[in-house]
N, C-alpha and C positions, 0 to 999 in steps of 0.2 A: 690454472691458478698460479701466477706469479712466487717466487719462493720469498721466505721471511726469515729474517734470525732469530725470531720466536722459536722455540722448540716444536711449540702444539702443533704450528700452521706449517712447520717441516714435515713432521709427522703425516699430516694429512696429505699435503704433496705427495710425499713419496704412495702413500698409501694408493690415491687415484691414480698414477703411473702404474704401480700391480694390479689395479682393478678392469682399469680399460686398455691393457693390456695382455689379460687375463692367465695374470703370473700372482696371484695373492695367495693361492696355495702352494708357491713355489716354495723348498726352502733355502733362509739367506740368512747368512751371517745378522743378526742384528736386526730382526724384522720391525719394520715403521711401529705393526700395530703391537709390541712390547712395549716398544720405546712408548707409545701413544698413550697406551697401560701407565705406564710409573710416571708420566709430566700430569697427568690426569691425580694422579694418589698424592704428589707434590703440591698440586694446588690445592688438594683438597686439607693437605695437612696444614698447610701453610696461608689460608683463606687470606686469614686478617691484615697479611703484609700487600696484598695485590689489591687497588681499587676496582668498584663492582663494575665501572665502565671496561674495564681490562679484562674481568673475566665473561663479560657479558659477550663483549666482541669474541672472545676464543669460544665461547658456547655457540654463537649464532653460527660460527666455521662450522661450526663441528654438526652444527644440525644438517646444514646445508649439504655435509658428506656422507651422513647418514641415509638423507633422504635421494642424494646421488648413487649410494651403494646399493639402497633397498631397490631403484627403479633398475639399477642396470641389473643385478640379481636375476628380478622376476621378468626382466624383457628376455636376458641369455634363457630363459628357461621356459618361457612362456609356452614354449612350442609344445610341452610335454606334461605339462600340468593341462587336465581337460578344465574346458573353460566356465562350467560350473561350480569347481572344485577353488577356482584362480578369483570368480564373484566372490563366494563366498568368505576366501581370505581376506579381500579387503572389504567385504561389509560386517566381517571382526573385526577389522582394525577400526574401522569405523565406529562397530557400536561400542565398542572398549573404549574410545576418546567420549563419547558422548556421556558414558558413564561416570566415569572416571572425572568430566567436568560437573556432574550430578553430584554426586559427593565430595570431591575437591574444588570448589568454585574457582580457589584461587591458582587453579592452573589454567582457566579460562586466556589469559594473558599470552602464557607459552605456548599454547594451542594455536591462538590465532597468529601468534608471530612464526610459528614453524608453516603452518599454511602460508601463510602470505610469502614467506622465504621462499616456497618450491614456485608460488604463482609469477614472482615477478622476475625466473630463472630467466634467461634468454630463449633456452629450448620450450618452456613453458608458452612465452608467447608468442616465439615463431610458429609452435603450433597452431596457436589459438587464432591468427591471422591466416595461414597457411592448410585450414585443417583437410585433412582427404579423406572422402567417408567411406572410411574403413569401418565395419563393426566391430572386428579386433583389434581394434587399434589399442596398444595397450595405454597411450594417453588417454584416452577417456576415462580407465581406471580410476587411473591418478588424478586427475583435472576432478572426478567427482568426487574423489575421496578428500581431496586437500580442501574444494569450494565447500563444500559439506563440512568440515571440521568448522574452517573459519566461520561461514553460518553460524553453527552451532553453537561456535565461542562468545559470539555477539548476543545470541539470544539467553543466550544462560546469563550472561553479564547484567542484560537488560531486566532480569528477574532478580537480579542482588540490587542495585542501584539503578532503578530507572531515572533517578535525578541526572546522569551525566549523558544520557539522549533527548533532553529538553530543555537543559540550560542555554540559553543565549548568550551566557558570559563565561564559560569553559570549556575550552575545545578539547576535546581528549586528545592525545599525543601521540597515541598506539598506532595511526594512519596518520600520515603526513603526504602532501602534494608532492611529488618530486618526481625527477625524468624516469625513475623503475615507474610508482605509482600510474604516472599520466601514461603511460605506454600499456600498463596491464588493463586500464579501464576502457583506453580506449580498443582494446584487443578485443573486449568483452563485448562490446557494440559490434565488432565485423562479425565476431564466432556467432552471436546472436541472428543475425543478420540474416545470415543461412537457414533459420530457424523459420520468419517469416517472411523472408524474402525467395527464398529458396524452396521452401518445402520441406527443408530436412526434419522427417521426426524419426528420424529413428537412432537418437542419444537419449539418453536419462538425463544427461550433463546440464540443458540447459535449467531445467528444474531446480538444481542445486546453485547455478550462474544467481538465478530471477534471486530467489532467497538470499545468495552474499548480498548483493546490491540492495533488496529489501531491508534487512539489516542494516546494512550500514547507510544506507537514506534514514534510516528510523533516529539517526543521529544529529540533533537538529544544525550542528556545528561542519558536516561534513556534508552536506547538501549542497554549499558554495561548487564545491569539489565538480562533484556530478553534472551540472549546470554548466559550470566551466569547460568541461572534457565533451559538453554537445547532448548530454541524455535525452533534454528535453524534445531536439531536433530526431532522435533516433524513435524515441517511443513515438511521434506522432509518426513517423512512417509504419512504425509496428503494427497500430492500432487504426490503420490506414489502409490495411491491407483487402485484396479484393474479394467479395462476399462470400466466394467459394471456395478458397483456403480460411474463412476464418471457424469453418467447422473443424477443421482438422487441427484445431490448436487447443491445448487441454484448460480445463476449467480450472488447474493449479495455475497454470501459466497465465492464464487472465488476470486472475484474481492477484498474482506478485506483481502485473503491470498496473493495474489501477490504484494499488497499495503502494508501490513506487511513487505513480503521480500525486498521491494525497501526500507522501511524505516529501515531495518538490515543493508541494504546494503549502506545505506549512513555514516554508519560509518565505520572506518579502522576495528575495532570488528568484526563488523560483517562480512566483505566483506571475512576477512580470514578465520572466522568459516563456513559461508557458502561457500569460496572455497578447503575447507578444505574436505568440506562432497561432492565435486564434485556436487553441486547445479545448474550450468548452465547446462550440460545436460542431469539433475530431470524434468527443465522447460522446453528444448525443447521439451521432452518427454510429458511431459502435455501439449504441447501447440499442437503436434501432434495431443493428442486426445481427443482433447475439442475445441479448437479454431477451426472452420470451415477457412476454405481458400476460402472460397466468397471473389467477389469483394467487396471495402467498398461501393456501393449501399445497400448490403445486410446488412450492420453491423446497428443496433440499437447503440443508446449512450451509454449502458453499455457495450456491445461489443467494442466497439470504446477507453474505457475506461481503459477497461480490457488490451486491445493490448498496450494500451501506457504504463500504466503502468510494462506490459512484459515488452517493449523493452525499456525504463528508467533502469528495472532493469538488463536486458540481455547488456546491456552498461557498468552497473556501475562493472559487474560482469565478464566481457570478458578481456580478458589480450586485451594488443594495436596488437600483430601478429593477431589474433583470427580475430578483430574488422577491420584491416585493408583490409582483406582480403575479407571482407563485400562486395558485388555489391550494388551500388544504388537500381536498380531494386528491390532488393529482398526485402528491406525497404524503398522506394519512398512514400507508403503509410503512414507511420506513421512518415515518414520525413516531411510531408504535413500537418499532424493532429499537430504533435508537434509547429511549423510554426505556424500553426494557434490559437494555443490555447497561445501560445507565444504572439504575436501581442493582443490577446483579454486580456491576462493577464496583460499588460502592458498600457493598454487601460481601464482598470479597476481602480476603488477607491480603491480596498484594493487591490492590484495589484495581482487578483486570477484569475483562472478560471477553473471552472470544481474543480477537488480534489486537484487542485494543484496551490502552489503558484508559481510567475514569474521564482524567484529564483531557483525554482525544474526542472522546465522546461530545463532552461540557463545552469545546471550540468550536464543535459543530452549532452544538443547539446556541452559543450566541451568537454565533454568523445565523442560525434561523428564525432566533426572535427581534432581528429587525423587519420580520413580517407582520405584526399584528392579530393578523388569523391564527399566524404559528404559535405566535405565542399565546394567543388566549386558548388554542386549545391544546396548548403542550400542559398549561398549569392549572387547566381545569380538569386534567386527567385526574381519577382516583388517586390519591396520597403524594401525588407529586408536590403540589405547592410547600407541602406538611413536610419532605423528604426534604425539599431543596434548604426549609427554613431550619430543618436540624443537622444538615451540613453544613450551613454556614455559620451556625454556632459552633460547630464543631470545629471546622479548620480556621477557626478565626484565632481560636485555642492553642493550636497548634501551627500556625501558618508557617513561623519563623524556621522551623525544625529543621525543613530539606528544599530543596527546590521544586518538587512535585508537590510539596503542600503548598506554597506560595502561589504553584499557577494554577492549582483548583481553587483558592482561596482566590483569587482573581478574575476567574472566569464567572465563580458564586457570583460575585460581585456588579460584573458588567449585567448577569442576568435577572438580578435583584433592581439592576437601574434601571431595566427595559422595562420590568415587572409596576415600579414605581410611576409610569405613564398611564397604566389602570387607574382609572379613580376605584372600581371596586375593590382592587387589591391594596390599596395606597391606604385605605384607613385602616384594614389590618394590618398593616405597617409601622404604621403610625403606632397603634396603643400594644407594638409587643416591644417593652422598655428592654429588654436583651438586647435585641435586634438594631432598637435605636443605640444603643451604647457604643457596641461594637462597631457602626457607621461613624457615629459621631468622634469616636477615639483615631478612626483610620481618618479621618478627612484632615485630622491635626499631625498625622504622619508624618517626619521631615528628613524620607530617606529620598535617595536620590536611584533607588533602585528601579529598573525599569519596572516592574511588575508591581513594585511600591506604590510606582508613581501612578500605574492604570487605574490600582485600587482607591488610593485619592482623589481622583477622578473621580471614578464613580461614585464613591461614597459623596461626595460633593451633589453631585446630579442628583441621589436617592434623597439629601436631606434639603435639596432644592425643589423638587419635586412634590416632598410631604410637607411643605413650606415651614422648615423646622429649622433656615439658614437664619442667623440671629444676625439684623442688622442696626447698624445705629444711625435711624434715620431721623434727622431733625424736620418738626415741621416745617412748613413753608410761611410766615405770620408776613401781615403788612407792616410794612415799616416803609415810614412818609420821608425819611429822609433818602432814599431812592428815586429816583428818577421815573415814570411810568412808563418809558420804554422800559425801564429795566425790569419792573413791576408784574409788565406784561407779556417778557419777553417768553415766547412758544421755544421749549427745552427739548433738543433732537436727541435720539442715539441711533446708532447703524447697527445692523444686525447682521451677521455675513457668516460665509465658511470661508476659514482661512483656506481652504484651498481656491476661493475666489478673493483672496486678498486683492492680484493685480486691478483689477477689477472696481473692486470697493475703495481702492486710493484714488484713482483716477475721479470716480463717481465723487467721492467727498471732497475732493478738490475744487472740483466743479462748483459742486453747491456751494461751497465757502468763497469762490467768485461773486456770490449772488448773496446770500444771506449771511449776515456777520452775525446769527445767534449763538447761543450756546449746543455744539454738536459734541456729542459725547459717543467716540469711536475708541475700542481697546486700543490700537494702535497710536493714539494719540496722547490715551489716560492711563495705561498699565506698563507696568513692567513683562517682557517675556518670559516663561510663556503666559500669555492674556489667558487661556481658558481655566488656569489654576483660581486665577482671583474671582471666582463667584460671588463671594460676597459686594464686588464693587459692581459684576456685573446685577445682581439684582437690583441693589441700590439704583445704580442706575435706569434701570426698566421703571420701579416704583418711584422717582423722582421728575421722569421726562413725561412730556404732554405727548409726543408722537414715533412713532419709532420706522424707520425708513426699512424694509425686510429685503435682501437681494435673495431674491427667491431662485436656487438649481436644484436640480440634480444632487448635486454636494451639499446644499443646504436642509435639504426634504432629506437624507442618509446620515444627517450628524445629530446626533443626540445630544447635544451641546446644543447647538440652535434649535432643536424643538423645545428642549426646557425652557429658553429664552422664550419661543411660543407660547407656551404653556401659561408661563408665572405672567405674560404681557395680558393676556386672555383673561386670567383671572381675577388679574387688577383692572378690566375695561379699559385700556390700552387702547386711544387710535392707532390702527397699523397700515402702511404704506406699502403691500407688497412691489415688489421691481422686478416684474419677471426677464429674463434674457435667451429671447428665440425665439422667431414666431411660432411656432409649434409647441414649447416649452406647456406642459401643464400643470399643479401642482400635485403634490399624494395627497390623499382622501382625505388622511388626519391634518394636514394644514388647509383645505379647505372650511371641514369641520371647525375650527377653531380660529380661522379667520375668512371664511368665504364668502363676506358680505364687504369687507373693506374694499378701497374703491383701489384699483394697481392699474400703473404701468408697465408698457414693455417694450423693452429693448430689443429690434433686430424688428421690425413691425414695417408697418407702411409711411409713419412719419415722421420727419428727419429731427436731426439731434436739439436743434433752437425751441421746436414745437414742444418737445418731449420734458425738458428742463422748465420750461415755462408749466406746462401743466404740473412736474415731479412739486417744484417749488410753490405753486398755488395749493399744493394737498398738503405739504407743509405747514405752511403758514395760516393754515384753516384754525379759526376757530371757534370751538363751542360756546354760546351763548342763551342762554334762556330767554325766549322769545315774549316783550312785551303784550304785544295779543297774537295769540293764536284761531282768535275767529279767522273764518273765510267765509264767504262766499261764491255761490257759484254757479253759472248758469248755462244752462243748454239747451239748445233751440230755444230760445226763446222764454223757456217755462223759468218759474224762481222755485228753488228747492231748499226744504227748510234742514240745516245744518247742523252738526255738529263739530267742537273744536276738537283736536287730538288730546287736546290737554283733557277736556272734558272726559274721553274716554279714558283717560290712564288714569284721572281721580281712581275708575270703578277696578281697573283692571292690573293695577300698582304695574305701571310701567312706565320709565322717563322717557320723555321724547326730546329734542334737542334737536335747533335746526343751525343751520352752519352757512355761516359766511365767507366769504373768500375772497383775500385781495390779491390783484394780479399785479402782476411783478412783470419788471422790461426785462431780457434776459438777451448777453450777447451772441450774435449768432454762430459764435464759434465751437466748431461742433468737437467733444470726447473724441480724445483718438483713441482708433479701435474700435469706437462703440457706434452701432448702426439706429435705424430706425428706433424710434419710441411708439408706442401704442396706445393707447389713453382707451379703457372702457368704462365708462361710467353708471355708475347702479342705476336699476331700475326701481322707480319707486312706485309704489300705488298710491292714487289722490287721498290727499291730507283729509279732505270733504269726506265724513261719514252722513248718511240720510238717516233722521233722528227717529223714522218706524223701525221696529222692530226686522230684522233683515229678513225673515222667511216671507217680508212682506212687499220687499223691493221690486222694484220693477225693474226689464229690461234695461231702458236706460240707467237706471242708478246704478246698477249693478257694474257693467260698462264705462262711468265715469268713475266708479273706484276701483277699480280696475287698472283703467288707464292702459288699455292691453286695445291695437286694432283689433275688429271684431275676428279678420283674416285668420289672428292668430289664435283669440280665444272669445268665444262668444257664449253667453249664457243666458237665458229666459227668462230666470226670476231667482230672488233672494233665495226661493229653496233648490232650484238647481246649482247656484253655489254653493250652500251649503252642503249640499252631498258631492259637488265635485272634492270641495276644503277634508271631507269626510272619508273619501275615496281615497288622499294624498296624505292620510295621516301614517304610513307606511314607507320607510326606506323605499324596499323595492318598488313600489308603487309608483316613488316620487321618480325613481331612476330609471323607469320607463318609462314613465309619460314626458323628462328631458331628451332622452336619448331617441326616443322613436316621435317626438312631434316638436318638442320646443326648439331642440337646436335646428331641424328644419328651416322652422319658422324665424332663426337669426338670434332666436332669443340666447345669449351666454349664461354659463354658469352659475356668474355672482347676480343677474337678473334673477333668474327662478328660486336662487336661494333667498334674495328679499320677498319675492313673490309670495316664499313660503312663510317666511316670518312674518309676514303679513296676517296672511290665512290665522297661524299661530294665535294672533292677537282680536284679529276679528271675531275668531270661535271664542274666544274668553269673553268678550263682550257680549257675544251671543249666550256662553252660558251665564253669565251675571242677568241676563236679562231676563232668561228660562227659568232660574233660579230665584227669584224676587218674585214667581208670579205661583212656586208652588208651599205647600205646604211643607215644612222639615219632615212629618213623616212621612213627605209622597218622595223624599230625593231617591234618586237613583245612586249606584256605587259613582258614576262621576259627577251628581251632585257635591256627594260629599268631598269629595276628592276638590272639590271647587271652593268646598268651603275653609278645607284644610290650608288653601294655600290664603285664601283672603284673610286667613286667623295667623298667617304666619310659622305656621305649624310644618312637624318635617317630615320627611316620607319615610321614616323608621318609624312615629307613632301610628302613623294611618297603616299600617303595614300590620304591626302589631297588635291594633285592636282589629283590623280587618271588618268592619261593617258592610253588609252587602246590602243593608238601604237604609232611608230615614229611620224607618219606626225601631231597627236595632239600636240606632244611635242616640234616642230621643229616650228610650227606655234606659239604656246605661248612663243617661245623663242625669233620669229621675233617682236613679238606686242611688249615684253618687255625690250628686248634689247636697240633699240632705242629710249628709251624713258625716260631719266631720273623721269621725274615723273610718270612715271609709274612703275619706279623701286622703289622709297620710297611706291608708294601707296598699290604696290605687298608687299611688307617687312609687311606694318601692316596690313593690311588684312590676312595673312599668320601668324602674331604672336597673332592676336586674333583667328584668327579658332585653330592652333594647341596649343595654350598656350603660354604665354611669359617664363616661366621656360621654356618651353619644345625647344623652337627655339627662336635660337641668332643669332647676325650679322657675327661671322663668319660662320654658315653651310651658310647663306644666298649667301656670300662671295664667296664659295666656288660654291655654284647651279649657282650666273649669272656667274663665271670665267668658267665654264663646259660648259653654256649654247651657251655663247660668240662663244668657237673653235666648235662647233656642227652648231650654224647657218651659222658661216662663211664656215666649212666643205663642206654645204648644197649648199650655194651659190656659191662657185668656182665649183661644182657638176654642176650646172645649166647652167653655163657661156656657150654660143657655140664656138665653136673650131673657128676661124681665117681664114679665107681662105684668102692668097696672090696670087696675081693672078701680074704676073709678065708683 
């Protein structure tokens, strides 16, 4: 140490000169440590004249000599102190700091700043680079007692204030990047190194390493740090290692590395460097061959620990395709554990449990309710949905407070938006007026706070969702002083994920070569950022005739564009999907909700002129109501007597609508960047119903509505479709007889799905037909069910009365018919069992006017015939 004309840092000079010279018990005129004695009583008397950075700098000396004197001390002497006697001193000293920060919190600070003083000595990390495996080595001592305080400092801290380990906008100061820091971290990776590269086990040391570094990744500000210095490059070697050293690595030391990586992986930093080195499947691979697949009977609590933190980080680290494709099943177990530690973490004083705060929990579960599965059965669990709904009344209360109540109050939120894509959940949504308040007041938010911002978001999406976004739409009226091109002009919007912006400019460009309508794209009509203004984006969806969908990857993962789904769906919405890749398929729920619309697609077999011409004829289609919809129609020869579609949707209240198309010249200059287009077009089955009765159809007729070669589907007679249609009223059903015969046979996706709607509509005709021919007390429970829906009536009153055939139904029609007061008394009994939102006086209106022509039906049925006898 250089001399100073300080006194203190004289003092200490001379002092380490008697010390490692080993003259400190010499005697001398004027000993350092007197003098040392009275500039120490000088400052102390004298505080208020010296600023605190002054005394601060002479305290950090003076630690750094302390911790100089205590090491050379106990190495001069080591030889003679037996070396149980030499543990046990320093795991006093040890347990005395750890105490000592147990009741004094607020020395947690000077704790970790004296550890960190001895770590980033020079002889500290010439060790730690250079180490020789020595068992007595008396650095390991040391090395474990100093990593072990710091630990311990960080974790205490994080139990006062866990807000300054998850803010994004304060970096705590106490660690700083700098040439000591970057030299001690990366010293930590070679000492490591030995550990599993080497084979060394036989230190305790690195056990206390794994924990600093745990710690301090748990800091979301200092994760840069780590990433930077290579971490992510060094764990994938760790956990890399070959099958028959990784039994001889302990199940603490595991457990601090996958808990390191979920704490990489909670920032953007990290999540790219570590998808960068292909990390998720480094860990499946280790999880291969370490984690046993016992049932959780088998699993101890560090095993238990270990998995959740896997799969917290195999979430945060899984694209949304990856993650969606997920089964229940194959993560039920740790969907249970999470659940559970969830519920106890929030049940808790410092709202923890196990290694992890509420908040860590709640990141996972919404990185895993962009599953569907996950989520329907995370919130169909006992008391969860009822848990989640009085947390988020609760931190909504308190959001502002800290910064751990804002990002639980945020994560509520994202998970409440996912939840909002239930229709079963969505009208419990709807009528809890708390719930809407608290959405409705966050959506008018106008802070510019990151986590502000998430929750405006969402809350946007939930009251778009429960279609509770208030907009001021003006009719559409004629007016003749307009031009009938203008009259008639077909009103576009584009529907995109910004992360397919490049993409969707190009594309819109193009079409605006060709068609000068009006195309309503955010990027053209909003200010940034576009996804804030929902209300213009609705607006728009309920004002346009067509909506063009650039269907990815990116777009099937954003929840932004599926709400656009959703509300276009709901409004009957033509939709344009644009798939991009020949292989590209869409997820479930956007087939569901648009898998009859006719798409193209980009990257296919035919080139960009072909593809623009067909995009633009689906466009410019439009719906018209068809002057006659008779047909005719004939085969071999025979004439078959007919009926029109119109004629069946009189019985079966279904619109039908046939569509025109005018073709458009298109230049053949092809999108740069964008390859082939693909055009598949719906399958439809013939317009021609045969006006018998279907169970009476014949081979042929069945075949010509159909419209199916026999190759692909052949049927015998109107009643063997019927029980094929009977067969295929089943999800699975349906998805095995596409998957194992139709795609065979060429037929695609959005074919079999008209296919199906078909069937749909044909079996309603067939039951209208069934059902005219029997008596009301012969119905069957889906008689009635047939008649419910012909009456307009909702499937919470047929629920609630529950009839299981005619003559229940015909009998409670006689009690209440005649009986005015038993017709008010029915109305409220019926509006508190299914809800007053839910039933009004007009379905009511509409059930006794139904029920009325059924008993009287019933009764002129009973009457006996007359006999005149002359």
């Amino acid at each position: 140490m250089t001399t100073n004309n300080d006194p203190i840092f004289n003092c200490i000079h001379q002092l380490e000169t008697l010390l490692f010279h080993d003259d400190m018990l010499k005697k001398i005129e004027s000993h350092p440590l007197i003098n040392l004695r009275d500039q120490l009583q000088k400052i102390d008397d004298e505080w208020d004249i010296r600023t605190i950075d002054e005394n601060q700098k002479r305290m950090s000396t003076l630690n750094y000599f302390e911790i100089n004197s205590f090491s050379h001390f106990i190495k001069r002497y080591s030889s003679i102190i037996p070396s149980n006697l030499l543990e046990a001193l320093f795991d006093a000293i040890r347990f005395q700091m750890y105490i000592n920060m147990a009741i004094y919190p607020v020395l947690c600070d000077y704790y970790f700043d004296l550890s960190l003083t001895y770590l980033i000595n020079d002889s500290t990390i010439n060790y730690l680079i250079n180490k020789k495996h020595i068992l007595s080595n008396m650095d390991e001592y040391f090395l474990h007692l100093f990593t072990s305080i710091g630990a311990r400092s960080l974790y205490t801290r994080r139990g006062i204030s866990y807000s300054i380990f998850v803010s994004h906008k304060n970096i705590p100061t106490f660690f700083q990047l700098n040439n000591s820091t970057e030299r001690l971290l990366q010293a930590f990776i070679t000492y490591i190194n030995n550990y599993f590269l080497n084979n060394d086990q036989q230190s305790q040391v690195y056990t206390s390493i794994f924990k600093w570094i745990l710690n301090m990744t748990d800091i979301y500000g200092f994760v840069p740090y780590f990433v930077q210095i290579g971490y992510p490059n060094a764990i994938l070697q760790w956990i890399s290692i070959e099958r028959d050293h990784i039994k001889y690595i302990s199940l603490e030391s595991w457990s601090c590395i996958i808990n390191i990586l979920h704490n990489l992986a909670r920032h953007p930093i990290g999540v790219k460097a570590l998808n960068e080195l292909k990390m998720i499947d480094s860990i499946k691979q280790w999880k291969e061959q370490y984690l046993s697949e016992s049932s959780v009977i088998d699993y101890n609590e560090d095993d238990k620990d270990i998995r959740m933190a896997y799969y917290l980080l195999y979430a945060k680290l899984l694209e949304p395709k990856e993650l969606k494709n997920e089964s229940v099943s194959n993560i039920q177990t740790i969907l249970d554990y999470i659940l559970e530690q969830t519920m106890k973490a929030f049940n808790s004083v410092d709202l923890t449990c196990g290694p992890y705060n509420v908040c860590e929990y709640l990141e996972g579960l919404v990185k895993l309710v962009v599953n569907d599965a996950f989520l329907t059965y995370i919130i169909s669990r006992d008391n969860i949905y009822e848990l989640f709904i009085e947390k988020f009344l609760l931190f909504n209360n308190i959001c502002e407070s800290t910064v751990l109540n804002t990002i639980i109050c945020s994560s509520l939120y994202t998970i409440f938006w996912s939840i909002s894509f239930l229709s079963e959940y969505s009208i419990k949504l709807k009528l809890n007026n708390e719930f809407l308040s608290f959405v409705e007041q966050r959506a008018k938010n106008q802070s510019n706070d990151e986590y502000e911002l998430d929750m405006k978001r969402a809350a946007k999406g939930i009251l778009f969702n429960l279609d509770c976004i208030q907009m001021d739409i003006q009719p559409i009226e004629d007016n003749h002083n307009h031009d009938d091109d203008d009259d008639n002009q077909i009103k576009v919007m584009i529907s995109y994920s910004h992360k397919d912006a490049k993409f969707c400019k190009k594309l819109v460009t193009k079409i605006q070569e060709h068609y000068q309508g009006d195309i309503w794209v955010d990027f053209n009509k909003l200010s940034p950022p576009y996804e804030d203004d929902w209300e213009e984006i609705a607006k728009a969806i309920t004002q346009c005739n067509v909506i063009v969908m650039i269907v990815t990857e990116n777009y099937c993962g954003s929840k932004s564009c599926r709400r656009e789904v959703v509300h276009a769906d709901k409004r009957n919405k033509r939709m344009v999907p644009v798939y991009i890749g020949k292989d590209y398929i869409p997820e479930d729920w956007f087939e569901i909700r648009a898998g009859s619309a006719t798409w193209v697609r980009f990257g296919g077999e035919k080139n960009d002129e072909e593809v623009m011409e067909t995009l633009l004829g689906l466009i410019t289609v439009r719906d018209e109501v068809p002057q006659n919809n008779n047909k005719l129609a004939y085969s071999h020869g025979s004439h078959l007597k007919l009926k029109s579609k119109s004629e069946i949707d009189s019985n079966t209240i279904t619109n039908i609508q046939t569509i025109e198309t005018s073709s458009l010249h298109v230049n053949t200059n092809p999108i740069i960047e964008i390859s082939d287009i693909q055009l598949q077009s719906n399958l439809t089955v013939s317009d021609i119903i045969p006006t018998s009765p279907i169970e009476q159809w014949t081979c042929e007729e069945v075949q010509q509505w159909l419209h199916l070669p026999p190759s692909t589907l052949q049927l015998s007679s109107g009643r063997a479709l019927l029980t094929y249609m009977k067969l295929l009223s089943h999800d699975d059903a349906q998805y095995d007889e596409y998957e194992h015969r139709m795609r065979d046979h060429c037929v695609s996706r959005e074919q079999f799905s008209n296919l199906i709607s078909s069937f749909t509509s044909i079996l309603s005709l067939n039951d209208a037909q069934t059902i005219s021919t029997k008596l009301p007390d012969q119905w069957t429970r889906n008689d009635i069910k047939y008649w419910f829906q012909q009456n307009h009536l909702s499937d919470y009153l047929l629920n609630a009365l529950n009839f299981i055939d005619g003559s229940q139904l015909i009998i409670y029609g006689q009690l209440i018919i005649d009986s005015p007061l038993r017709i008010e008394e029915e109305y409220n009994r019926l509006r508190n069992k299914i809800g007053k939102d839910l039933f009004h006086l007009d379905e009511y209106s509409r059930f006794l006017s139904g029920l009325k022509k059924l008993v009287n039906q019933s009764r002129l049925k009973e009457e006996p015939a007359l006999c005149n006898i002359l």
